[in-house]
C-alpha positions as CSV (number, residue, x, y, z in Angstrom):
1,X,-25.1,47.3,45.3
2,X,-23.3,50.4,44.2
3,X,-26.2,53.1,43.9
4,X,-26.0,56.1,41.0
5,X,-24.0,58.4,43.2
6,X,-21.1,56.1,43.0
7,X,-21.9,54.8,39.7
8,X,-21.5,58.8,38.1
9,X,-18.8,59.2,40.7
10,X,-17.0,56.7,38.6
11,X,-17.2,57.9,35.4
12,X,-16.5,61.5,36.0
13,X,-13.1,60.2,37.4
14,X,-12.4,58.1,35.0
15,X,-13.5,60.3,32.2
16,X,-11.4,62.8,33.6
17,X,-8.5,60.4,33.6
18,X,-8.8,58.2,30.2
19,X,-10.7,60.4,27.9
20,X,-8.8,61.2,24.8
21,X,-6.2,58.3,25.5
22,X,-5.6,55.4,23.9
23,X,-5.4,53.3,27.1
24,X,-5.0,49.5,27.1
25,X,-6.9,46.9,27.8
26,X,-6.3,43.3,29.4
27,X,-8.1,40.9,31.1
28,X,-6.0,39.7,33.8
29,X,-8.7,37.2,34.7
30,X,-9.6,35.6,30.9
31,X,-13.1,36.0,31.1
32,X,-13.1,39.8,29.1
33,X,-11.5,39.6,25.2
34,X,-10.2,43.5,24.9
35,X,-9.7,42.5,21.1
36,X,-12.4,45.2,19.7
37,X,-10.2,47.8,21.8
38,X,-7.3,47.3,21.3
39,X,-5.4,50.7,20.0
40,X,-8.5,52.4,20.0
41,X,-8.8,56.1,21.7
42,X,-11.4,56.4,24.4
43,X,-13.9,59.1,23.8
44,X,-15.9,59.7,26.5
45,X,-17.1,57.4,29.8
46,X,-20.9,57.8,30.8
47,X,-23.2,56.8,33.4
48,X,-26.6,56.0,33.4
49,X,-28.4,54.9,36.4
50,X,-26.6,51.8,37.6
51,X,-24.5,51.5,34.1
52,X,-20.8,52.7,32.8
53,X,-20.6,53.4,29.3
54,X,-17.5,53.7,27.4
55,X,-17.3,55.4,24.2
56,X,-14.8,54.2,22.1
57,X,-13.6,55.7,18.5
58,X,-14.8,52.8,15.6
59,X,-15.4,50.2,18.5
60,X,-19.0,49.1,20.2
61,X,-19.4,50.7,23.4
62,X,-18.0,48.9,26.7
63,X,-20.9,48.5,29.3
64,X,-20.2,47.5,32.5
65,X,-22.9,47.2,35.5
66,X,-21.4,46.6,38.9
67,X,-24.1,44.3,40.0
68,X,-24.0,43.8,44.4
69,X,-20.5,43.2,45.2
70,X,-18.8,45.0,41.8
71,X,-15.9,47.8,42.4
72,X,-13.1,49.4,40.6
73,X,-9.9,50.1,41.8
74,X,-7.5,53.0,40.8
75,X,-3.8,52.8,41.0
76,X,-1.9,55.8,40.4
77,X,1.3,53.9,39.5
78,X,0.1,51.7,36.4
79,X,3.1,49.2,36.7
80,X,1.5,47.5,39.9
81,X,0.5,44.0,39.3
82,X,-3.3,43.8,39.1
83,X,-4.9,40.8,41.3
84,X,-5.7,37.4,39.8
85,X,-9.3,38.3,39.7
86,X,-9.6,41.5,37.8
87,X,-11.8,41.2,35.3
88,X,-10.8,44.2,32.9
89,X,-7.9,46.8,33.0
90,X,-8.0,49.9,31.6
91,X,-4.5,51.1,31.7
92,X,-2.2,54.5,30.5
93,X,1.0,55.3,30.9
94,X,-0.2,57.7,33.9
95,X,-3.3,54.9,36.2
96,X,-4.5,52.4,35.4
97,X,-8.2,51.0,36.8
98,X,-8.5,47.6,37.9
99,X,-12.7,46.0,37.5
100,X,-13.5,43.6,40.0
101,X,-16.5,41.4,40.2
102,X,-19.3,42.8,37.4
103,X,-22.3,41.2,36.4
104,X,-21.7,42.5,33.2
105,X,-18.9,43.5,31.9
106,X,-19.5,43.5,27.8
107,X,-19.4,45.2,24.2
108,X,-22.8,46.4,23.2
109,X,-23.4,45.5,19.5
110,X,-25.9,47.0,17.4
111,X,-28.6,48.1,18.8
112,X,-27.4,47.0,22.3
113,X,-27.1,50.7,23.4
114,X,-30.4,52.2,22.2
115,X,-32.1,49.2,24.0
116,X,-30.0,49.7,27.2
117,X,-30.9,53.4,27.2
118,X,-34.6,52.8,26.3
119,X,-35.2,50.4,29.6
120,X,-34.1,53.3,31.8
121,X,-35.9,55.9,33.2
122,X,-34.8,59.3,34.1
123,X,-31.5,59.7,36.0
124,X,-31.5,62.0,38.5
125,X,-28.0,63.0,37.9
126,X,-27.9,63.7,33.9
127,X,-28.0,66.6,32.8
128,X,-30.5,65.6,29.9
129,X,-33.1,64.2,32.8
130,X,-36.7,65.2,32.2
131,X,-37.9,66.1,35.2
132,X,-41.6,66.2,33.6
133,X,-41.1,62.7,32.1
134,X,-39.6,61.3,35.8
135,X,-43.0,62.8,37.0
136,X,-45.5,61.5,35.4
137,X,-44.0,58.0,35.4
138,X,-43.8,57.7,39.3
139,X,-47.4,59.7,39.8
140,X,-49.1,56.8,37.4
141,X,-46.6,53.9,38.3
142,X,-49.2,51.2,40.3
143,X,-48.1,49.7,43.6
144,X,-46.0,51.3,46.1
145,X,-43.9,54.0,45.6
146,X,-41.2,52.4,47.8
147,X,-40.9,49.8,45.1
148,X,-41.8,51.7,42.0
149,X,-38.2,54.0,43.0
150,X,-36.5,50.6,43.1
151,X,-37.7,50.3,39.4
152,X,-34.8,51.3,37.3
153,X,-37.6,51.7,33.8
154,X,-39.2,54.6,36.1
155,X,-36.3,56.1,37.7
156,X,-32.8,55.2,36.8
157,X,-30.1,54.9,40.0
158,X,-32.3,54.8,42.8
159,X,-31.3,51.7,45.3
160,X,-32.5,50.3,48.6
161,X,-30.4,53.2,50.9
162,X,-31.5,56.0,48.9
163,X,-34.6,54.5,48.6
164,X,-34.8,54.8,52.5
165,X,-34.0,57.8,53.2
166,X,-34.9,60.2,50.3
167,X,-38.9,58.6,51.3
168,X,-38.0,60.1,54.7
169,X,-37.1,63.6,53.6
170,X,-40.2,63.2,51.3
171,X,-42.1,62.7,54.1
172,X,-43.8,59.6,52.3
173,X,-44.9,55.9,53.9
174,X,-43.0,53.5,51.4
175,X,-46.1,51.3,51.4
176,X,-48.1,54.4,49.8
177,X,-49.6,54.5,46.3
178,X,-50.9,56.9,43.7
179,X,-48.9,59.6,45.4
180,X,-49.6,62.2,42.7
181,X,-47.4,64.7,40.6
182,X,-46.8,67.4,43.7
183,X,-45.1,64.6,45.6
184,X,-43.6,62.6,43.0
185,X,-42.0,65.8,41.8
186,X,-40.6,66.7,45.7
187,X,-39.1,63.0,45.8
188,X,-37.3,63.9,42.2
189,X,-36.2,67.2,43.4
190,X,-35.0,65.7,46.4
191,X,-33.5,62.9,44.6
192,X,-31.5,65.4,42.1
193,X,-30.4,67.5,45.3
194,X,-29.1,64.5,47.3
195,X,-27.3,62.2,44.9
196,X,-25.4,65.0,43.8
197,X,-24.1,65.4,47.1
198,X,-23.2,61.4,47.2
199,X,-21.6,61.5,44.4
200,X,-19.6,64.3,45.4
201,X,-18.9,62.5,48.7
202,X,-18.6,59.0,47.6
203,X,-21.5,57.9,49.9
204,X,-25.5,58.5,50.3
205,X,-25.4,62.2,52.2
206,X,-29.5,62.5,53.5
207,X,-28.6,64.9,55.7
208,X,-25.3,67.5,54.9
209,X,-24.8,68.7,58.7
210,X,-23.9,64.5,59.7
211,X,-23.0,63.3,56.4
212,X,-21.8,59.9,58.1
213,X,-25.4,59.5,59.2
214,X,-28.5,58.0,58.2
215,X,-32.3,59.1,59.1
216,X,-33.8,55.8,59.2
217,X,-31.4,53.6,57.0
218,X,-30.3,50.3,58.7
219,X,-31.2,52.0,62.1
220,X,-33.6,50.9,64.8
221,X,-34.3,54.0,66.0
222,X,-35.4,57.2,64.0
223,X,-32.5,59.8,64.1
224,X,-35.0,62.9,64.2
225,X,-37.7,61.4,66.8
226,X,-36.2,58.6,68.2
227,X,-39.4,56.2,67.7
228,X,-38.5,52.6,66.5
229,X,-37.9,52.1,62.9
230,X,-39.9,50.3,60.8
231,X,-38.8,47.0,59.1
232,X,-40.4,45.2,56.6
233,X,-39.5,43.6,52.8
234,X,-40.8,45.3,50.0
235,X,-39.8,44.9,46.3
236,X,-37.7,42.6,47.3
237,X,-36.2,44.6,49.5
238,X,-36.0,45.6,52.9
239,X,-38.2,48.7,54.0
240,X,-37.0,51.3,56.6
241,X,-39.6,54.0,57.8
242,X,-40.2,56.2,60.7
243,X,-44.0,55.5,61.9
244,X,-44.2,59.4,62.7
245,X,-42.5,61.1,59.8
246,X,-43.7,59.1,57.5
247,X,-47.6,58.3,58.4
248,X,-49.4,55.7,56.2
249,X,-52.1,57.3,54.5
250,X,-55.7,56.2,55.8
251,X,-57.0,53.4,53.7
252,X,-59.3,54.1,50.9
């Protein structure tokens, strides 16, 4: 699944590209009606955690969410023929983007963005982030912090990779709980320090001298000490943790 990185990596392209068009919509595909947009100028595009917003002038906002396999394409010269399965266009006379395979690709009405915004927590990439309020919901979250980050009502744009290897710079055993405020706040810190440089690269960056490398994601042995990675499914998820830099705490 696309993480945040990618997810603001988006919208600051595209926003840089469409905002303060009047781009136009199709749906090569059938399954999207561009209707509400159609000849409408496009304000601003957002990201929030895992979610694309796009702001439209006197038309509900557009909110896509990648879901696992989700992606957009950009082509530079608008003309080309999109594929048979793009599920939404967004088109200028200058690029056009090309949507492929969303779980939700939809106007918001109402309410629909208040409620979207109110089931997220704290992004570590916006600017408007509370790094207080990201705090105290991970320090008092119950369970294990490895599947408390996957929770996108505590922290918003946290998946299984980062997940991984942002608990390894922390120095923290996924399976640990009531981690308190001074380590909740280093894993935010971290978190805020890290995804920015994803999002920058297009791809998790744990460690900025081997950004092609991982510390414990999807390896079997630790990168730093070498001693077998741990496996193991948590949150529904599989769990990736050095057994040396990242002790379990003693029970009790």
């Amino acid at each position: 699944m696309p993480e945040g990185h990618l997810i603001h990596r988006y919208a600051r392209a595209q926003h840089a590209a469409l905002a303060g068009s009047t781009p136009t919509l199709t749906s090569p595909q059938g399954r999207f009606d561009p209707g509400p947009y159609a000849g409408r100028a496009l304000a601003a595009v957002e990201a929030y955690g895992k979610h694309l917003l796009y702001h439209f002038d006197e038309a509900p906002p557009l909110h896509v969410h990648l879901g696992m396999r989700g992606l957009w394409l950009r082509h530079d010269d608008p003309a080309v023929a999109p594929r048979k399965g793009v599920r939404l266009r967004i088109a200028t006379g200058a690029v056009a983007y090309d949507l492929i395979a969303p779980i939700r690709c939809e106007p918001l009405p109402g309410d629909g963005e208040r409620a979207l915004r109110a089931s997220l927590g704290p992004d570590p990439l916006r600017a408007d982030a509370d790094p207080d309020e990201a705090v105290r919901r991970l320090a008092t979250a119950g369970g294990a912090v490895g599947a408390a980050v996957l929770d996108q009502s505590l922290w918003a744009g946290i998946g299984n990779a980062w997940r991984a290897e942002l608990l390894f710079l922390a120095g923290l055993d996924p399976d640990a709980r009531r981690i308190g405020a001074p380590a909740a706040r280093r894993l935010w810190e971290l978190a805020a320090q890290y995804l920015a440089l994803g999002r920058d690269a297009g791809q998790v960056v744990s460690d900025p001298t081997a950004p092609d490398e991982r510390w414990v994601y999807k390896r079997a042995e630790c990168r730093r000490c070498g001693s077998p990675v741990r496996r193991w499914e948590l949150g529904a998820r599989t769990a990736y943790a050095c057994p040396v830099d990242q002790p379990a705490a003693p029970p009790g």
